[in-house]
Each structure stands twice: as structure tokens, then as C-alpha cells.
N, C-alpha and C positions, 0 to 999 in steps of 0.2 A: 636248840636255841643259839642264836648269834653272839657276840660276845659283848652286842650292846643291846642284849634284853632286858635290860634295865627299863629302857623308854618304851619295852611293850606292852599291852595289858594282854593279860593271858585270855584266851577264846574260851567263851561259853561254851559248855557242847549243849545236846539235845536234850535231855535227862533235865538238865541243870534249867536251862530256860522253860521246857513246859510247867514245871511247879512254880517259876517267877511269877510275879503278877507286871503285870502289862504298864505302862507308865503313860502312856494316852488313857489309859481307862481308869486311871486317880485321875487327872486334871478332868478328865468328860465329868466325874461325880464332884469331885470341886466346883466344876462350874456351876454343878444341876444346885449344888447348895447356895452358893452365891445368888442366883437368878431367883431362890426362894426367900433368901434374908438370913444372914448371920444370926449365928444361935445368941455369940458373945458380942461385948459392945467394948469390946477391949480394941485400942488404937495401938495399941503395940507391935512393934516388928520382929517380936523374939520367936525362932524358930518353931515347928511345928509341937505343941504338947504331945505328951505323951499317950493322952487320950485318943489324940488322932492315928499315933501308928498303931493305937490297938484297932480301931475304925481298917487302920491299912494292912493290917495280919488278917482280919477279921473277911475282908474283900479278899485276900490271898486265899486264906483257907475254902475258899467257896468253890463247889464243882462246876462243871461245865457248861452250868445254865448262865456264869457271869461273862463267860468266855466266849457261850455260842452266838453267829453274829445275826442270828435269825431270833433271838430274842433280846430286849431290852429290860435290864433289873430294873428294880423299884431301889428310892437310894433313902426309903423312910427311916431306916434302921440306920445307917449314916447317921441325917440329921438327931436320933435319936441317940446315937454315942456322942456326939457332937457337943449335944447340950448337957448330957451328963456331966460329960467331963470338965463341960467350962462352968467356973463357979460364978460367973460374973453373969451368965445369962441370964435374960425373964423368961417368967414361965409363960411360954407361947407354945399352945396347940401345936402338935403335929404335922406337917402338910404332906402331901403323898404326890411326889413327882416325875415323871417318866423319864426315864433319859435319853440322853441323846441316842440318835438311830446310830448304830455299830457293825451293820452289816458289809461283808466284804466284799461285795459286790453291786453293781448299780443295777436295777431290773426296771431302769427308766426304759430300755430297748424292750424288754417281754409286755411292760405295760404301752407303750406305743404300738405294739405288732398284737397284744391282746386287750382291747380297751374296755372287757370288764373285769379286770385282775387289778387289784387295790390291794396294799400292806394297812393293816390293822395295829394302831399303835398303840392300842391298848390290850392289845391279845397276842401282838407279838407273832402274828401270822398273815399268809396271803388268804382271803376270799374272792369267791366272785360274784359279785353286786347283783347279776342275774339269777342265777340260782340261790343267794339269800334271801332276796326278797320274795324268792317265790319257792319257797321250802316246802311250805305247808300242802301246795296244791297236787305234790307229784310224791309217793315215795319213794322213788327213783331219786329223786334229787335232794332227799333230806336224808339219802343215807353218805351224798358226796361229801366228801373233807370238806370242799370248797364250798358247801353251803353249810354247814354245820358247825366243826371246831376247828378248821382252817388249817393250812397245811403248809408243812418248811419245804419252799422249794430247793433247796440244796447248791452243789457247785453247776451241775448242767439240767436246768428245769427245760429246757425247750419242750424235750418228747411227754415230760410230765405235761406241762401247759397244752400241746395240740392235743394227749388224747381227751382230755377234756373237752376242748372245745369243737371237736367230732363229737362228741357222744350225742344221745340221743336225746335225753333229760336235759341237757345244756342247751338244745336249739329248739327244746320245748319252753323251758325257760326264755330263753332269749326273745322266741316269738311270743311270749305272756308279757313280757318287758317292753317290746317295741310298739306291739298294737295296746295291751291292758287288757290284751282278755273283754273288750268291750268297746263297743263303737264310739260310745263318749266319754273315751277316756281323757286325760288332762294333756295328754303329749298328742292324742290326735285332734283334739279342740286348736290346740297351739297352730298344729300343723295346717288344720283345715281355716284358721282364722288369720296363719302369714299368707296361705295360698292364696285367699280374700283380697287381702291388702297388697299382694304385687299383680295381681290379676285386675285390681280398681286404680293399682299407681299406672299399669302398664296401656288400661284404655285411656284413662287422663293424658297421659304423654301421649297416645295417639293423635288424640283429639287434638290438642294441642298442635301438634307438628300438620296435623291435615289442613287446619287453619290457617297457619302460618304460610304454607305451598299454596294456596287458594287466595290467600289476601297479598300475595305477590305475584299469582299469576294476573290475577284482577290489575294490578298496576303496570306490569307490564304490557297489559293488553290497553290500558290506558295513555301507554307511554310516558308513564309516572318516576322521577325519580326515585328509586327503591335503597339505596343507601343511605340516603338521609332520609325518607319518610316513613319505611316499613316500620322502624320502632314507635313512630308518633300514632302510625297506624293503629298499632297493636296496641299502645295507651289507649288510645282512644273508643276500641272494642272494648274494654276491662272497664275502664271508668265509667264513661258516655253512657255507652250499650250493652253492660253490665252483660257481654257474649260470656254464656255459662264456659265453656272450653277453655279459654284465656283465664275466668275468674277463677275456674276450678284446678288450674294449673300454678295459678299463683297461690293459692292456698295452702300450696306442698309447701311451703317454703324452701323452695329450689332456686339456686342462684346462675340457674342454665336458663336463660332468653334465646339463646341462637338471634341475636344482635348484633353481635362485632361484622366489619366489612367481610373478612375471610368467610363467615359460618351464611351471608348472605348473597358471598358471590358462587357459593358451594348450593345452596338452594336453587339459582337461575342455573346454574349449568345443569341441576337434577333436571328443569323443569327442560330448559333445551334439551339433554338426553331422550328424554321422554317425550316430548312434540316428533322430534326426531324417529326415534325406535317406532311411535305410532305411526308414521306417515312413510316409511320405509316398508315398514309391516304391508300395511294396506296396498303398497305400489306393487311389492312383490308379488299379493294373490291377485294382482289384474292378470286378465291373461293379453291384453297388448295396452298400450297408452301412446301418448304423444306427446312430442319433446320438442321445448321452447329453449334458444339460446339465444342471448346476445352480448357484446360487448362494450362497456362502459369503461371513463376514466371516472377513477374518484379524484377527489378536493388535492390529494398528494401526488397527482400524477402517477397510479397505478392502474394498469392495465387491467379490469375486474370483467370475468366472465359470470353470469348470471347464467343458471341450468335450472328450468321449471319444465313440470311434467303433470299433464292433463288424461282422466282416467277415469273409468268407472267404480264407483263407490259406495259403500252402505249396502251393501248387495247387489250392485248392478243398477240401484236405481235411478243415481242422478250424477251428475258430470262434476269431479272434485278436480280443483287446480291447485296443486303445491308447489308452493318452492320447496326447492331444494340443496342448497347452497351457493356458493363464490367459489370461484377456482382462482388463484390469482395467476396471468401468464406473463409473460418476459414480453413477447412475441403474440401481435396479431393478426398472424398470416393463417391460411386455412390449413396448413398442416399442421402449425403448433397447435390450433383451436381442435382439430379433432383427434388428437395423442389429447389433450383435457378432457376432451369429454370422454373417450375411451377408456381413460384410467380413472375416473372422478364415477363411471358407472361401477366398472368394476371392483372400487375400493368399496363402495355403500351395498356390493350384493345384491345389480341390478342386469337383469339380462337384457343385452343390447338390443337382440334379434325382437323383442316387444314392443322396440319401437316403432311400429307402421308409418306414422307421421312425424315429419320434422319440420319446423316451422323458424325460421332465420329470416333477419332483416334482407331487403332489398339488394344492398351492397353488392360489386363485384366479388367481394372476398368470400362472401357468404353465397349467393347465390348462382356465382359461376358455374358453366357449363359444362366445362373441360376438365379445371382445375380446382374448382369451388369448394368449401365446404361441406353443399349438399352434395355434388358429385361422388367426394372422398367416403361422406356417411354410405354413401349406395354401396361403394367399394365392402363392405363390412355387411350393409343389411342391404342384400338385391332388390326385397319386394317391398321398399319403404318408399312413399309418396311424397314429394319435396312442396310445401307450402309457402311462401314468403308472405311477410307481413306487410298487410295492405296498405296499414296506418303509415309505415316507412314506404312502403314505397308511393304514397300521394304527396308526400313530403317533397321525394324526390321528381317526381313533378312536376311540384312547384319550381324547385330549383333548380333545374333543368330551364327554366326560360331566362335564367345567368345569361346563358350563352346567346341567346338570340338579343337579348337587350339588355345592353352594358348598365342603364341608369338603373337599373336594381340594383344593382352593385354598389352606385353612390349615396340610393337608399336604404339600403341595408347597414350601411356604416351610418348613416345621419341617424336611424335608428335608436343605432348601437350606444351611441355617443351623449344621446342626449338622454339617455334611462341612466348611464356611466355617471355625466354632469348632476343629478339630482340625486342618484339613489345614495353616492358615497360622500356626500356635502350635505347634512343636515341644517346647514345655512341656509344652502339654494332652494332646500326641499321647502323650507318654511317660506322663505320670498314668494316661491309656485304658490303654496298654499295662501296666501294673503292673496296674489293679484285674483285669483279665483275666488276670494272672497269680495272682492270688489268688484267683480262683474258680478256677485248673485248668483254663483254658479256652485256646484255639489263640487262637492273639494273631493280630486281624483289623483291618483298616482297616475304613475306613467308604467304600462308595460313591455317588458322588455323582449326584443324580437331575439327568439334562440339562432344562431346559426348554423345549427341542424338541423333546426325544424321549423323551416319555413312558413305553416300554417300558422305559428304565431305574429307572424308579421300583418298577417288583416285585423284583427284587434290591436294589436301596435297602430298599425295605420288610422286606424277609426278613430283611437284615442287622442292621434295627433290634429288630425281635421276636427273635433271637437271643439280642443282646445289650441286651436289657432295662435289665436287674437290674445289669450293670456302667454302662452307659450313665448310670443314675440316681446310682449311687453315685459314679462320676467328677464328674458335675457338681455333687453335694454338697459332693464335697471340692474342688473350685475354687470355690466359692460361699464355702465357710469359711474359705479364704485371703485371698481378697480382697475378698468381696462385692459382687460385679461385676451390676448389672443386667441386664446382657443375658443372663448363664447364669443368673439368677433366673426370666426373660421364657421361654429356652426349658425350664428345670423344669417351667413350670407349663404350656406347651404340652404336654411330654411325659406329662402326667400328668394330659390330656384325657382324659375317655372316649368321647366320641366321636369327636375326634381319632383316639386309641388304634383304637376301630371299624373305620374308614376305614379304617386302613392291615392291619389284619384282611382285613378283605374286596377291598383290592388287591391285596394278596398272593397271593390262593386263586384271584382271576379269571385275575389277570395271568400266570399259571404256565404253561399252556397255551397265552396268547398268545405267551411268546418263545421255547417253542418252536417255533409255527408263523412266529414271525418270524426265526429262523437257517434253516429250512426256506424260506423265500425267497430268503435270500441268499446260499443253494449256486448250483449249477450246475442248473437248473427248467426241464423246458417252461411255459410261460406258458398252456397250455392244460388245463397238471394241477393249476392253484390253485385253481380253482373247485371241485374235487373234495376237495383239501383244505381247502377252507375250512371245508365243512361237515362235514368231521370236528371239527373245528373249536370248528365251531357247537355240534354233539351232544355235544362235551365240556364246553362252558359252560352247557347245558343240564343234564346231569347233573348241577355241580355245586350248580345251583341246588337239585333234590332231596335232596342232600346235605346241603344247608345248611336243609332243611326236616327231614330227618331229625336233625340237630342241634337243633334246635328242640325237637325233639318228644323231647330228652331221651338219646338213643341215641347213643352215642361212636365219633367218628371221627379216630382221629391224627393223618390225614393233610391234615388240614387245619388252618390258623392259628384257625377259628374254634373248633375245642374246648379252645385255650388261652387263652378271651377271659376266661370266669371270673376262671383265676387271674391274669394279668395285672391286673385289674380291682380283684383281692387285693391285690396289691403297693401300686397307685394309692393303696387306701384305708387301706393301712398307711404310707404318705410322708405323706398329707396331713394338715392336722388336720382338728379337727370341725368348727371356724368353716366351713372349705371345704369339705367335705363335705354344709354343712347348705345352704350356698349353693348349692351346686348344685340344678337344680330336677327333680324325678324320680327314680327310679333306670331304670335302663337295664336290659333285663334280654337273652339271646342271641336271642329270638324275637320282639323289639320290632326289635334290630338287624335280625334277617332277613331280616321284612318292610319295613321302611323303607330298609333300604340297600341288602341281597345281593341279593333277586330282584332288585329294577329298577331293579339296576346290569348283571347279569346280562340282562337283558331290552332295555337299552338298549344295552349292549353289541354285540348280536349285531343290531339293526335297524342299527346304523351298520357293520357288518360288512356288513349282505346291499345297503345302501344304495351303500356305495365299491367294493366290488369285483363290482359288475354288469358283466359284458363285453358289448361289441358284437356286435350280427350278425356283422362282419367276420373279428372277429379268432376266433369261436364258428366258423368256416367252417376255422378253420387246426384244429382239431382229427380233421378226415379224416387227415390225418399221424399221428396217434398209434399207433404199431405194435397196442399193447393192444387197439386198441375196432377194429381188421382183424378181418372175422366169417374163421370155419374153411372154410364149405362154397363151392362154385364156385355157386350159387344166388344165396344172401345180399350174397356179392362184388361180383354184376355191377350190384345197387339201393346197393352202400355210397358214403353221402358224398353222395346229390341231398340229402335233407332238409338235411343242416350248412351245404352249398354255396349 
């Protein structure tokens, strides 16, 4: 010892502490007594009676069953020296209480890794729940510890616990535990009665969601706004149309609609996915098809290539036309357009070489020779057949007689100008509509002539020779209001004569061409246009006779040029005579004739026989035409060398 072992306390050895008693294991029996009721009703804080330290010798002298941590004492005998001793207690019964768990170790890991091993707290030992309850059935397992008197698993129970749960009687038990030994048992009732209930929740939400994809493909196909009306919709099925799917969905009481913007812009793109994957599907197993492009600007000034593809379907039996998306390009020269379609095939998993036919607007850009589009496409696919579109190229045609006579040009803008003046003036549109009420006339808009598409300028034109007489008198009376120079500028357009002429003689030509141009864009063989063309032809021929018979004096109704006179009348009644006198000539129906209607007429129909010349090739697919099949077994056997 030190020479200041004063301040130490001498060590216990081993001898000396096994006979102590433990001082967690008085307060654990103090407490089990407290938690039961105090024996005495004494308020006093005078240290422990001497009753209790015989109660504390009494737990001392006790063997290894107070000490061992796999059993728990009973502390009746306590409460029973307890009350002895104290003189101040009532007499209260007995009570028998367990105490606290003492065990030195946690076997919360052996019962998580074996989960039918339970401590028994009133036996003071481990069973297993399996083989107890099913003791009686096996005497294998009613001679186990663990079904019977239950057993101390000690410091290292691991190998105790596995060989158990290997044994044989254990996993007979176990499977008497999980099934019952019996079909209808109460854990397989359970089992087969939640299988029930998420097999009837799991078609419900089907049904639900099927509904939901169908009542938006329906509005999309209606071109329905679906953010704001798909939820009104789906009210409206549930309430209205009491639709069993929606009512039976809401009955779960589930707080999932799939309503928010996000959960309904995630359903349109399912639904685009799926339009798509179908019609990509089906392109693939053609074994060739035919490919439509052209280029468009949208509303923002972007250059949008359009790529549709026509193909046999449904098994080969009828002719399907899909779109296929937008490509957007920088560049609309023929080499950027065919790197898009190149890479726009090959991104979607389309083989180029399937395309035999290719079909592009009229354009140089597209249908060049050299350097074209279709050329480039040949570059890639050799044995693919160049189509151009008919509809464009009558268009072009038309536009093509720009060049031989300039007053189109002045017409096309007077056109222009006067759909401009009424369409974005809700003012003026109402003035039109009033004076046309005051002639008794059916209240008509004005249509507007595309300047790409020239065929709309004959119904332009007709609209305007209709409505004449109110057209002049609307613009008087918005000239007298405000005195605005630009309805002054188109007054005195309108009240051209040879202005006026021009849209005469576009009108009478143009008449017969939109009809052969809606006659295009039905459902055509391509090998029966040449035959209508010159039906065509022979009617703008005619009209030219027509217009000589005009000439010569002799009345025809049906045509705009027997109302050129009086028109002509109206003109000379708006203007004055300063303008009248200005003007240099008079114009008379048979000056117009000849200067404008034949050899507009005549030019007309060379740029008809010029655009729509066909190939040897595609002049070979005409042996397909059931009609030009001769009757006799003679004729049959020579039909189709010469086309072929």
C-alpha cells in the first residue's frame, strides 16, 4: 500500500463478492414491491427497519436460482416479511408478482433470426410457439424441451437454437403451424380472404386507370381541352352515368384521382408513346412503303419538316397513311432536308432501302434533277421512284402566269389587302356586314388568297365579283369617317379596269381547275390523272370559244365575263370624269379577250401539259388499271408489253 491508503477502499476479491448479494437485485424487488402497494402506510423517512434487512439476509442466503439470469424469483415471501414486520400495515391479501426480467444477455437477435423462440415469463424459460402448440400430435416433439418444460439457453445458445430448428419434428411442426393441418384453417381463410381483397382492389384500379386512358384518348381525338375538362369529365361519369369503374373506384376511399396537370400530361405522353410504338410497329413489318415530305413554316418562324409514310396494313389489306413526326431544320436546302430524313429514319428503326416511292412538292429544291432532294434520296436508295405532288405542282401553274401577265401581281395584292382590311378590324367587318344587309344579300366573309396557293385566288375572285356593289359602298363609307389613305389606295384599285378584267378572266379559268384540284386530293390512282387532265384541258379550251363567242356579241351567264359591261358601269359611275378621262383608252369585252382570256387560257394549259408529263416508269404501272383489262382471251395474252 501507498503511504496515502487512507483514501483507498480495500478490493473485494472473488470469494468475498460471490456470497454478497447483488444491490441491483434489492432495488429490482423494492420496486416489484412498490408497483404492488406498500405493506405499511407509515410516511416516515426513518431508515430501513430491521425487518427488511432480515427480508435482505433472507434474499442473500438464497442459492443460485435468485442469482441465475435465466430465471426470475417470485418476491411473495418479501411482501410477506414486509408486512410482518411492519406493525402499522392492514391486513391485505397476499399478491404473487414476477419480477423484473434479469437475464444477462439480450436474445432479442436469436428471436429475430428464429421467430418461433419466445421467453416464458412465468416459467422462467425459452419455448417454441411451434412445437408447443403442436405437442400432442407427434411424439417426437413432445419429448423436445422446447415443446414441453422449456429450456436455459445459456451464454452461447446459437448451435443450441439451429439444431432445433433443423430437426425433423420442428419443420413438421412448423408445417402443422403454417397450413393447420387443414384447408380451412383460420391463417389460411385470412390468407385466401386478403388474396381476395387485393386481387378485387387490384382489378378496380385497373378498371379505373383503363377509363381514365379512353376518356382522354376520346378528347384528344376530339380536340378537347384535357387539363381543364378530363376531371369534369370523370365527375361527370361517377355522378350523371353512375360508370360502375369510376363509382367503384371511388368507393375505396382513395385519395389518388390522377388529376393534377403533371399525373395528366404523364397519361397524353403514355397515350403518344403508344400511338407511336403502334404505328412504328406496323411500318416495320411492311416489307416496302412510301414516303411523303414537305416543308412548312410555323406561326414562330420555324422551319418544320413534316415526314408521312403510306403502307400496307392490317395484313396487307388496305392502304394506311401515318404521320410520323416533325423534324425541325435550320436549313431548307436539299442537303440539309435529306441528313433529316436520313437520321429521323434511322433514329425511329426504319429501313431506308423500303422506301420505293418518294413523294415531294413540285419545288426546285425538292424535285430537282441534278441536285434535288429526289436525286440525293436516289443517291442512298437506287431503285426508288420519284413522285411529285400534283396538288403543288397545279398550284405552280397557276403561278407561273406571274410572269407572262404582270396585272396578277396587282391582283394578288388587292386580294391580299382587302381580307387584311376586314379580317383584323372588327369595326369594318361589322360596316361589310350591315351594307350586305341592306342590299338583302346572305352576309359573307371575304376569303383570303394564299400566296402559295394560288388556286385559292378563284374563290377569292368570285367572292369579290359577288360582292361588288357592297364591297365599294363599305369602303366609301369608312373613307367618309375617317379618311384613311389606305382605303382610298384600295378604292381606286378596286375600281381598275383592268384590274377588274384580270379577276374576270381568273375566275372563268380558275373554275374548272379546283375542281380538278379537290379531284386530286381524294383517294386517285396516279395513273388516272393524265386522263383527267385532259378533260381538263378540253374544258379550258372550251372556255376559250366561249369567251370568243362573248366577244362576238352572244350571252353567256355562266360566265363572269358577261358581267364585265355592267361592272365596268358601276366603275364609271364611282369615278369622276377628271379619272375617267385619265385613263388612256376604253377597254372594250373583245380587246379584253384577246389580250388576256385566250393567252391566259393557252398558257395555262402548256404549263399543265409541261408539269404533269409522267415517266416511262410510273406510265408502266398503268397495266394495273382494271378498266383498260381488254374482254377477249386474244387481246389478254399481248396486254401491258407496249406500257411495260
Amino acid at each position: 500500500m501507498s503511504h496515502n491508503s487512507f483514501y483507498y477502499r480495500r478490493k473485494i476479491d472473488k470469494k468475498t463478492a460471490e456470497s454478497s448479494f447483488k444491490i441491483d437485485k434489492m432495488f429490482k424487488n423494492l420496486k416489484g414491491s412498490e408497483n404492488v402497494g406498500e405493506a405499511t402506510t407509515s410516511t416516515s423517512t426513518d431508515p430501513i427497519p430491521a425487518c427488511e434487512n432480515e427480508t435482505i439476509s433472507t434474499c442473500h442466503n438464497q442459492t443460485e436460482s435468485a442469482v441465475n439470469p435465466d430465471q426470475v424469483s417470485e418476491s411473495s415471501d418479501l411482501h410477506e416479511n414486509d408486512a410482518s414486520c411492519d406493525s402499522n400495515s392492514d391486513s391485505e391479501p397476499p399478491s404473487k408478482v414476477f419480477a423484473a426480467d434479469s437475464r444477462l444477455f439480450s436474445s432479442h437477435k436469436h428471436e429475430l433470426t428464429f421467430p418461433w423462440l419466445y421467453f416464458s415469463g412465468a416459467r422462467g424459460k425459452y419455448f417454441c410457439k411451434y412445437c408447443e402448440f403442436f405437442s400432442q400430435s407427434t411424439s417426437a416433439v413432445s419429448e423436445s424441451p422446447f415443446a414441453t418444460t422449456g429450456t436455459v439457453l445459456g451464454t452461447h445458445p446459437t448451435r443450441k437454437l439451429a439444431k432445433h430448428n433443423e430437426s425433423s419434428y420442428h419443420e413438421k411442426a412448423t408445417f402443422a403451424y403454417m397450413s393447420g393441418g387443414n384447408k380451412n384453417s383460420v391463417l389460411s381463410m385470412l390468407k385466401a380472404n386478403d388474396d381476395k381483397m387485393k386481387s378485387e382492389k387490384k382489378i378496380r384500379n385497373r378498371q379505373y386507370i383503363e377509363c381514365l386512358f379512353k376518356t382522354a384518348y376520346f378528347m384528344l381525338r376530339k380536340r378537347w381541352g384535357i387539363s381543364e375538362n378530363l376531371a369534369d369529365m370523370i365527375q361527370f361519369l361517377k355522378d350523371d352515368l353512375q360508370y360502375s369503374p369510376v363509382v367503384g373506384y371511388s368507393e375505396g376511399k382513395t385519395n389518388v384521382h390522377y388529376m393534377s396537370k403533371q399525373s395528366i400530361q404523364e397519361i397524353i405522353s403514355s397515350i403518344s408513346f403508344s400511338l407511336e410504338d403502334d404505328i412504328l410497329s406496323s411500318l416495320r413489318k411492311a416489307k416496302w412503303f412510301a414516303l411523303l415530305a414537305d416543308e412548312s413554316t410555323d406561326d414562330s418562324h420555324r422551319e418544320q419538316f413534316a415526314i408521312i409514310a403510306r403502307y400496307l396494313g392490317d395484313g396487307n389489306s388496305k392502304i394506311v397513311e401515318s404521320f410520323l413526326g416533325l423534324v425541325n431544320v435550320q436549313r431548307a436546302d436539299a442537303e440539309s432536308l435529306m441528313t433529316a430524313i436520313e437520321t429521323f429514319l434511322i433514329a425511329k428503326h426504319i429501313d431506308i432501302n423500303k422506301a420505293i416511292f418518294v413523294g415531294f412538292d413540285g419545288c426546285n429544291t425538292m424535285s430537282g434533277v441534278n441536285s434535288g432532294l429526289q436525286r440525293r434520296f436516289r443517291h442512298l436508295v437506287p431503285h426508288q421512284i420519284y413522285i411529285n405532288c400534283r396538288n403543288h405542282k397545279l398550284a405552280l401553274c397557276v403561278k407561273h402566269l406571274l410572269k407572262e401577265f404582270p396585272v396578277l401581281e396587282t391582283l394578288d395584292s388587292l386580294l391580299t389587302d382587302i381580307w387584311k382590311l376586314f379580317h383584323f378590324s372588327p369595326q369594318r367587318f361589322h360596316v361589310f356586314m350591315d351594307v350586305q344587309e341592306s342590299y338583302n344579300m346572305k352576309k359573307l366573309s371575304f376569303i383570303r388568297a394564299a400566296a402559295t396557293r394560288w388556286l385559292s385566288h378563284g374563290r377569292a375572285c368570285s367572292r369579290l365579283l359577288d360582292r361588288y356593289t357592297a364591297i365599294l359602298d363599305c369602303l366609301d363609307e369608312l373613307y367618309d369617317r375617317k379618311k384613311e389613305a389606305e382605303i382610298l389606295g384600295l378604292r381606286n384599285m378596286l375600281t381598275n379596269k383592268k384590274t377588274i378584267s384580270a379577276t374576270v378572266v381568273l375566275s372563268d379559268i380558275l373554275k374548272p381547275v379546283i375542281f380538278f384540284s379537290d379531284y386530286l386530293q381524294g383517294d386517285v390512282h396516279f395513273s388516272r390523272v393524265n386522263s383527267r387532265l385532259q378533260i381538263l384541258k378540253d374544258e379550258l379550251d372550251h372556255i376559250a370559244e366561249r369567251y370568243k363567242s362573248v366577244a362576238d356579241g352572244h350571252e353567256d351567264p355562266d360566265l363572269y365575263l358577261n358581267k364585265l359591261p355592267d361592272i365596268w358601269q358601276e366603275i364609271d359611275d364611282r369615278t369622276t370624269l377628271t379619272r375617267r378621262l385619265r385613263d388612256h383608252g376604253v377597254l372594250t369585252v373583245t380587246q379584253v379577250v384577246a389580250e388576256l382570256g385566250i393567252p391566259m387560257i393557252h398558257k395555262l394549259n402548256f404549263e399543265l401539259e409541261d408539269g404533269f408529263r409522267c415517266s416511262p416508269v410510273l406510265n408502266g404501272f398503268r397495266v394495273f388499271e382494271l378498266k383498260d383489262v381488254p374482254i377477249t382471251v386474244e387481246e389478254l395474252n399481248d396486254f401491258g408489253e407496249v406500257m411495260i
